[in-house]
C-alpha positions in Angstrom: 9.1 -19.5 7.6 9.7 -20.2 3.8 5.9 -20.8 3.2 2.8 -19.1 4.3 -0.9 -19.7 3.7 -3.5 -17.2 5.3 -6.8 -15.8 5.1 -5.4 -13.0 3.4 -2.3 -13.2 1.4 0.2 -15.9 1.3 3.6 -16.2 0.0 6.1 -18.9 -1.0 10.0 -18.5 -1.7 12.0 -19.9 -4.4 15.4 -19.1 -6.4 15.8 -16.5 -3.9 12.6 -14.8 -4.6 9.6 -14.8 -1.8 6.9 -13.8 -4.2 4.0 -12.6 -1.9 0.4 -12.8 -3.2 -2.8 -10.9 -1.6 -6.0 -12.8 -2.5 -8.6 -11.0 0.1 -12.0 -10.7 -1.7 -13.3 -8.3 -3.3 -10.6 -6.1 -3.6 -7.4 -6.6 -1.2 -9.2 -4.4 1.3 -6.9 -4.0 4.7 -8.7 -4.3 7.3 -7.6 -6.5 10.9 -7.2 -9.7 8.9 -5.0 -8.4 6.4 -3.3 -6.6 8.8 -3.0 -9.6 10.9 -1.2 -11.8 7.8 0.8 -8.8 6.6 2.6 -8.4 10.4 3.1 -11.9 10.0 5.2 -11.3 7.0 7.3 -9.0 8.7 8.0 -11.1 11.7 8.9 -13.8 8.9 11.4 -10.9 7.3 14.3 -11.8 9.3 14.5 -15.6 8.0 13.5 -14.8 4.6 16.5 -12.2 4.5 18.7 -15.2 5.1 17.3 -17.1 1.8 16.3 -14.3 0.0 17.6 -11.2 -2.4 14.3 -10.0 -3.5 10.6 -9.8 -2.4 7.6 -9.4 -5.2 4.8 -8.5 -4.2 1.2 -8.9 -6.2 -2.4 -9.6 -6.0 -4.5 -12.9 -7.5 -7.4 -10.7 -7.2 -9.6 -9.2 -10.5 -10.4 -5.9 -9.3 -6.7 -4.6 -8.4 -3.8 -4.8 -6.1 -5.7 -2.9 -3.2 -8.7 -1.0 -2.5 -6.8 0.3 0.7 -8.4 0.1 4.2 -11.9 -1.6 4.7 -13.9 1.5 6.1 -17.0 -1.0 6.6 -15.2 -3.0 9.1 -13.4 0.2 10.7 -17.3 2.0 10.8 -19.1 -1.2 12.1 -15.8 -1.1 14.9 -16.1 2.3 16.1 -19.9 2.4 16.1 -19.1 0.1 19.7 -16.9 2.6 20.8 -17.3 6.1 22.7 -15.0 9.0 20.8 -12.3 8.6 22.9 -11.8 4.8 22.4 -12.4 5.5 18.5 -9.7 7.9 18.4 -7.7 5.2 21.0 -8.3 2.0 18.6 -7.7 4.0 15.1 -3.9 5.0 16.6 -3.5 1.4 17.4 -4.2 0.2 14.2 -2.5 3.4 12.2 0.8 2.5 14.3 0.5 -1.4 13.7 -0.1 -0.8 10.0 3.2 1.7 10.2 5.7 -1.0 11.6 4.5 -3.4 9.1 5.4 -0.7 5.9 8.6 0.6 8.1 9.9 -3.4 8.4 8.9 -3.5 4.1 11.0 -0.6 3.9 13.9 -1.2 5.6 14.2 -4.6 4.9 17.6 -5.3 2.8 15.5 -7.3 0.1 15.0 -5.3 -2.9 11.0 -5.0 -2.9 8.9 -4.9 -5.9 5.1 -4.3 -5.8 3.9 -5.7 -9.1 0.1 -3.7 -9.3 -3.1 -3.5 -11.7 -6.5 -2.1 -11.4 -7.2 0.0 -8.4 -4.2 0.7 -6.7 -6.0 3.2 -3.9 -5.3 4.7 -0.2 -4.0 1.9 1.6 -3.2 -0.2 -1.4 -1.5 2.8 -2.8 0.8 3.4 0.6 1.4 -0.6 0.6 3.1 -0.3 -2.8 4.7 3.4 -2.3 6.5 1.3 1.2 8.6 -1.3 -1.7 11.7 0.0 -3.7 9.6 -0.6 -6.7 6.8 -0.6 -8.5 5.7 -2.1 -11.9 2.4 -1.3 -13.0 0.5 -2.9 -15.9 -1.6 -0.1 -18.3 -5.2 -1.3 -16.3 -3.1 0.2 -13.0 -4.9 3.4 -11.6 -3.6 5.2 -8.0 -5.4 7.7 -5.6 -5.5 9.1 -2.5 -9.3 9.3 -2.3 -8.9 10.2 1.9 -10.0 13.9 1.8 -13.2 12.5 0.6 -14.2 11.7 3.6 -12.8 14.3 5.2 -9.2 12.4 6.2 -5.6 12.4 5.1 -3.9 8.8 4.2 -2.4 7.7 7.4 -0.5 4.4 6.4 2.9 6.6 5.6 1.6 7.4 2.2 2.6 11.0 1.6 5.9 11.0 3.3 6.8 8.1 0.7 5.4 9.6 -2.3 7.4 12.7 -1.3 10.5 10.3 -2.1 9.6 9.8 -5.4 7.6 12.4 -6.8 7.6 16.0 -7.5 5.6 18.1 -4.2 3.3 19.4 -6.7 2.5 16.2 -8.1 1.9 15.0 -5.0 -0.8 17.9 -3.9 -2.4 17.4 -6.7 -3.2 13.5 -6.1 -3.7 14.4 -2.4 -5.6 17.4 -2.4 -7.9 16.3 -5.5 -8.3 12.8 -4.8 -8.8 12.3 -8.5 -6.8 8.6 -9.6 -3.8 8.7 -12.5 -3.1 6.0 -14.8 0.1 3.6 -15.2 1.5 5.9 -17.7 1.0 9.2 -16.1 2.4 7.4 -12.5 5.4 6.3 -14.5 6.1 10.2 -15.9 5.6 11.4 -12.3 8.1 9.2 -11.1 6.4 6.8 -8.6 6.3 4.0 -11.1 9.4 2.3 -12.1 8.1 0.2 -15.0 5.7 -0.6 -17.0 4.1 -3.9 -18.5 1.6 -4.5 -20.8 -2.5 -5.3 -19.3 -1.4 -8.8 -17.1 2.6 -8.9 -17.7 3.5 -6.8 -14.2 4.2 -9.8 -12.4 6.3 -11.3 -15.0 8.1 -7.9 -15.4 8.3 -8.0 -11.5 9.9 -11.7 -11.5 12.3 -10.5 -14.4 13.6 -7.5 -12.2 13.8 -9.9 -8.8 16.0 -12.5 -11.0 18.1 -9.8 -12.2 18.3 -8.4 -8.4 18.9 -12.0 -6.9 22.0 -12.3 -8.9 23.7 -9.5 -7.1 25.7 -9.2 -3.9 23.6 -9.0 -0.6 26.0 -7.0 1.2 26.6 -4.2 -1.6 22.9 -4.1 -2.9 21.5 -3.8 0.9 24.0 -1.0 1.2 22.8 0.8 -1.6 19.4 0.2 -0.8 19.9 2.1 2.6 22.4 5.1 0.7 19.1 5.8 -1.9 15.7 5.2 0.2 15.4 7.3 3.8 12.6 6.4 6.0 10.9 9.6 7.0 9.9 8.8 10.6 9.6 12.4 11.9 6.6 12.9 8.9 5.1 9.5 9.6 4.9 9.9 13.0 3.4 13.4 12.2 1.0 12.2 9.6 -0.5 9.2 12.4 -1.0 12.5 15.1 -3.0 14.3 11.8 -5.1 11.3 10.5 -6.0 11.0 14.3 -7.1 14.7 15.0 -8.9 14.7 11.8 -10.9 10.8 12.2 -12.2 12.7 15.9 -14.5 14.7 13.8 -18.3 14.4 13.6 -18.1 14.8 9.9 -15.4 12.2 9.4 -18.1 9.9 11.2 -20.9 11.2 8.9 -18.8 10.3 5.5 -18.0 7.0 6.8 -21.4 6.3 7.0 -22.3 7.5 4.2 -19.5 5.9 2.1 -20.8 2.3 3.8 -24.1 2.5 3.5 -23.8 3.3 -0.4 -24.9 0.3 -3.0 -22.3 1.3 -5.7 -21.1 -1.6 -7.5 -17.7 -0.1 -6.7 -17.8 2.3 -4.1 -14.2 2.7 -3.3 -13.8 4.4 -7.0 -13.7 8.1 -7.4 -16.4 9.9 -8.5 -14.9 11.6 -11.3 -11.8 10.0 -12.2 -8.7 11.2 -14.9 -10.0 10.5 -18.2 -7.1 9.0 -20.5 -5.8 10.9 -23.1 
């Protein structure tokens, strides 16, 4: 499937690229319909492979590439649900949101995330699951998770753990406070960086450049320099489960819905820019 239009995201493929765009209103929040058109890119993986060198991934949207997971949709869901089916349906989604990021992963494409504005929780583990990322200088990333008494549980920290320093990645765990492009970019987790609206150009640049090599050798390479950590994502779905069982996990969630911020998924106090 060369083309694809959903609800979601949808993606087209030419000169070897697929260029992938998310386009969910307000802010790329993943919740079942994302989750829905993103596991039908990675069935389409196989037959894009066969046309394909490289896969860029971006959003349309104003606000950012993602806000991560919609927590209203996931309240309003377990609200219908007894504890145990709560902690039941959570691992169901947790592990379909995992072989979706595992199939981006391993795919022998060379994946970019191109990214700007809020670049949060999910959104941020979307974008940590490419080879790449190129952020513009409006880009900001956070694990906001402990706010609410949780731990990110779409692979994040087991993939930032790749590419970052461990206390660099305490700090943006354990403080939930966002960085900007720059800062990402001197931590590591950043590849490049584009000026306020270029990342998708930079991203297309880099996908050309990739496109031009040979499948076989840059697939290879691709497997020699990026391990999946399965053992610590499998560990970190058993975590983010034990921990969403809580009463107070249930509390915040409410709490974080039933807020009328303009912006709720922001931080409270975020880095201020030198």
């Amino acid at each position: 499937m060369n083309r694809f239009a959903g609800a979601t995201l949808s993606w087209t493929i030419a000169d070897r690229i697929v260029r992938v765009t998310l386009h969910h209103l307000p802010a790329n929040e993943i919740g079942s319909a994302t989750l829905g058109d993103l596991e039908r890119l990675a069935d389409a993986l196989p037959d894009l492979e066969r046309d394909a060198r490289a896969l860029v991934l971006h959003s349309s949207v104003d606000a950012g590439f993602s806000a991560g997971a919609d927590l209203g949709e996931l309240f309003a869901r377990m609200q219908q649900l007894g504890p145990a089916e709560r902690t039941g349906g959570v691992r169901d989604f947790l592990e379909r949101i995992h072989r979706v990021l595992d199939a981006l992963d391993a795919t022998p494409l060379t994946t970019i995330a191109a990214v700007h504005g809020i670049v949060f929780g999910g959104g941020f583990e979307l974008a940590l699951a490419c080879d790449l990322i190129v952020a513009d200088r409006s880009a900001r990333f956070a694990f906001p998770e402990l706010r609410l008494g949780l731990v990110p549980g779409f692979g994040g920290v087991p993939r930032l753990r790749r590419d970052a320093c461990g206390a660099a990645v305490r700090d943006l765990l354990l403080t939930g406070r966002s960085v900007g492009a720059d800062r990402a970019h001197q931590l590591g987790f950043v590849s490049a960086l584009a000026g306020e609206g270029r990342q998708l150009d930079v991203a297309l640049g880099t996908a050309a450049q990739v496109a031009r090599f040979d499948a076989v050798a840059a697939a290879a390479a691709k497997r020699f320099a990026k391990t999946i950590p399965r053992d610590e994502l499998a560990r970190e779905i058993d975590l983010f489960c034990e921990l969403f069982a809580r009463p107070e996990v249930q509390e915040a969630l409410r709490r974080f819905v039933e807020r009328d911020d303009p912006l709720p998924w922001l931080p409270a106090a975020p880095e201020r820019r030198p």
